[in-house]
N, C-alpha and C positions, 0 to 999 in steps of 0.2 A: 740793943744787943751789945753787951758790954764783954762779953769774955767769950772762947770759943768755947764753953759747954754750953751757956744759954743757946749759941747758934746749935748747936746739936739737939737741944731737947727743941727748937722752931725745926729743922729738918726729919725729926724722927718719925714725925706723921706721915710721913711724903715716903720715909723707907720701908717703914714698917707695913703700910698698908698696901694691901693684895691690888685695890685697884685706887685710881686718879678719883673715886667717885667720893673720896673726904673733902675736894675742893668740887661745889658745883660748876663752877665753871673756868674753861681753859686758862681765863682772863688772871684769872686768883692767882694762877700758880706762876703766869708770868711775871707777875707784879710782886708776888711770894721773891722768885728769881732775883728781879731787879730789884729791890730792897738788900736783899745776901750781898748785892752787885757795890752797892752803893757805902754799905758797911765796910766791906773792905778794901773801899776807896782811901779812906783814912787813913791806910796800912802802908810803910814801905815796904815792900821786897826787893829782894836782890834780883840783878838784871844781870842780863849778856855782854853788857858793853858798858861800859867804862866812862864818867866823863869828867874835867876839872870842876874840885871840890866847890868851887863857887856857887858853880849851874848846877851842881849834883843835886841837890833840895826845894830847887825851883821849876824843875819842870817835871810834864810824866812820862817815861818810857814808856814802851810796848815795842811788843813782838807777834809778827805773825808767819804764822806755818801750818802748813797742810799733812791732816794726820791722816794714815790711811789704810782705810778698813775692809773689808770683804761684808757683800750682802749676800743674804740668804735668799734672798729671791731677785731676779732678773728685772732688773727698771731702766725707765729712760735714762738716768744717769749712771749706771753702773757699766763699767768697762774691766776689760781684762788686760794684767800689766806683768810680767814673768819677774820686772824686777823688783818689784814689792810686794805683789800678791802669791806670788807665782800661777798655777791654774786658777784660780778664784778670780771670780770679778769683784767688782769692790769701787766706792767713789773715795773721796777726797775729801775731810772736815777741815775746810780753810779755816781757821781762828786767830782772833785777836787777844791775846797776853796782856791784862795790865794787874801788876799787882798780886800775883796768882790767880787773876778773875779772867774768867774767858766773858769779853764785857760785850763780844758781838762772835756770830760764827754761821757757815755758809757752808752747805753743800754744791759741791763742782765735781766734774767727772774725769777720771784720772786723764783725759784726751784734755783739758781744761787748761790753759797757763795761768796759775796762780796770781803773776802782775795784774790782770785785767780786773782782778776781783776787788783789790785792796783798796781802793777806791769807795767803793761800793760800804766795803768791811766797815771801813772809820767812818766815813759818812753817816750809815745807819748805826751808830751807835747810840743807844737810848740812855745809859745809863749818868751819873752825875760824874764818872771819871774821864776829869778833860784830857785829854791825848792830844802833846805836845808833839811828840818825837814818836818812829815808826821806825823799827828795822826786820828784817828778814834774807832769807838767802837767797840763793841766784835765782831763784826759781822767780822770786817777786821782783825782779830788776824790769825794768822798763826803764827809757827817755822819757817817756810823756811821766811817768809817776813825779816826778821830781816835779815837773809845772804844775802839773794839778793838784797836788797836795797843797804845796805852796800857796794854789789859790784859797784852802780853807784855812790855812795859819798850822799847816803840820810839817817837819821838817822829817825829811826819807833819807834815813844813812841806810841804806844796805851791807849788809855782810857780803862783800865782793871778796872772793878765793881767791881771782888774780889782778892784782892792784895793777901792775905792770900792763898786760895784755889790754886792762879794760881804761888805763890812762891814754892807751894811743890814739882814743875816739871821745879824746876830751877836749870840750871847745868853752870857749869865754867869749863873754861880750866886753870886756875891759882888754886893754893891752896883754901881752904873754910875759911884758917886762913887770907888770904889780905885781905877779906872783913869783915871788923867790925862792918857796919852800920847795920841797926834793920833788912833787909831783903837781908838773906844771900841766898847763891846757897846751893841745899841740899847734891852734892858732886863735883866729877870732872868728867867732861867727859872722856869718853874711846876714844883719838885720834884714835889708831891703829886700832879702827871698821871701818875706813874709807876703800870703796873697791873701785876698775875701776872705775866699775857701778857708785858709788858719783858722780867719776871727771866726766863722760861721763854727766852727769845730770847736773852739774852747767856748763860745755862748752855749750851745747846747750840751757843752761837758761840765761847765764850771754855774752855770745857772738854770739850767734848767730841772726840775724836780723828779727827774727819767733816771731806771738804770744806766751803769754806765759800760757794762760790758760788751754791749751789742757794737757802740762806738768803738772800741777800744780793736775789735775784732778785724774792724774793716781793714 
């Protein structure tokens, strides 16, 4: 697939036809998907955020955010929200952005916090586009995302609204004197609060081959 009209005459099958029964099976059309995925892997696009022109070319953003819909019919995960659906119930398409490709994406229910998912998001991601870097809005902030990412080699800038408010509850394990710049840590952490219980919670969060939302919840 060299041009976007070839990709269009490979998708035309998939639009044009009444039903899915051109691909015998479900398997085709994922692999159909992840191929598209993988294509425009190759691709830069433009991003959210900004970073010095050095690292600009060396690594890969992504962006995730939950888009949200109204269903037609009443399911386990469908809830009612006045500020985005208004009457309508309706779930959540948490997705993951790279490259214009949506390379991984989850349904959650608007009672759902986005942060517990993302985890889950970049982890199962199938396709051959590596995800360096991860941002999103307040909705995906967590403490724990920042360790856990870390432990797969993903770095989590979030888009934080208020830098100020959310700096007050900001800790280091290095001195308060290393850092110089305008927004400092307010002290240093206490390593030695670390108990079993911690290690037991990031062995079963960062190794073991489980969702990870169920942890996240407790």
């Amino acid at each position: 697939m060299e041009s976007s009209r070839l990709f269009a005459l490979y998708l035309r099958p998939v639009l044009l036809n009444t039903s899915f029964a051109y691909y015998k099976e479900y398997s085709d059309i994922m692999d159909f998907i992840t191929l598209l995925k993988n294509h425009y892997s190759r691709k830069k696009g433009p991003a959210s955020f900004k970073l010095p022109k050095e690292i600009e070319d060396s690594i890969s953003k992504t962006d995730a955010d939950g888009q949200k819909l109204t269903t037609s019919e009443s399911t386990i995960q469908s809830r009612y929200s006045k500020k985005y659906l208004g009457k309508a119930p309706g779930i959540s398409v948490y997705t993951l952005i790279a490259n214009f490709v949506a390379v991984n994406a989850k349904n959650i229910g608007l009672n759902e916090y986005e942060g517990h998912s993302l985890y889950d998001l970049i982890n199962g991601n199938k396709t051959d586009i590596n995800i360096d870097m991860v941002t999103g809005d307040n909705h995906s902030l967590s403490q724990l995302n920042f360790v856990i990412l870390d432990s797969i080699d993903v770095d989590y800038v979030p888009s934080i609204k208020d830098i100020k408010e959310v700096a007050r509850d900001l800790y280091s394990v290095k001195p308060v004197s290393d850092y110089p710049g305008i927004i400092r840590p307010r002290s240093v952490i206490n390593s030695n609060l670390r108990s079993e219980a911690s290690y037991g919670f990031f062995y079963h969060y960062c190794y073991r081959k489980i969702p990870k939302v169920p942890l996240l919840k407790r």
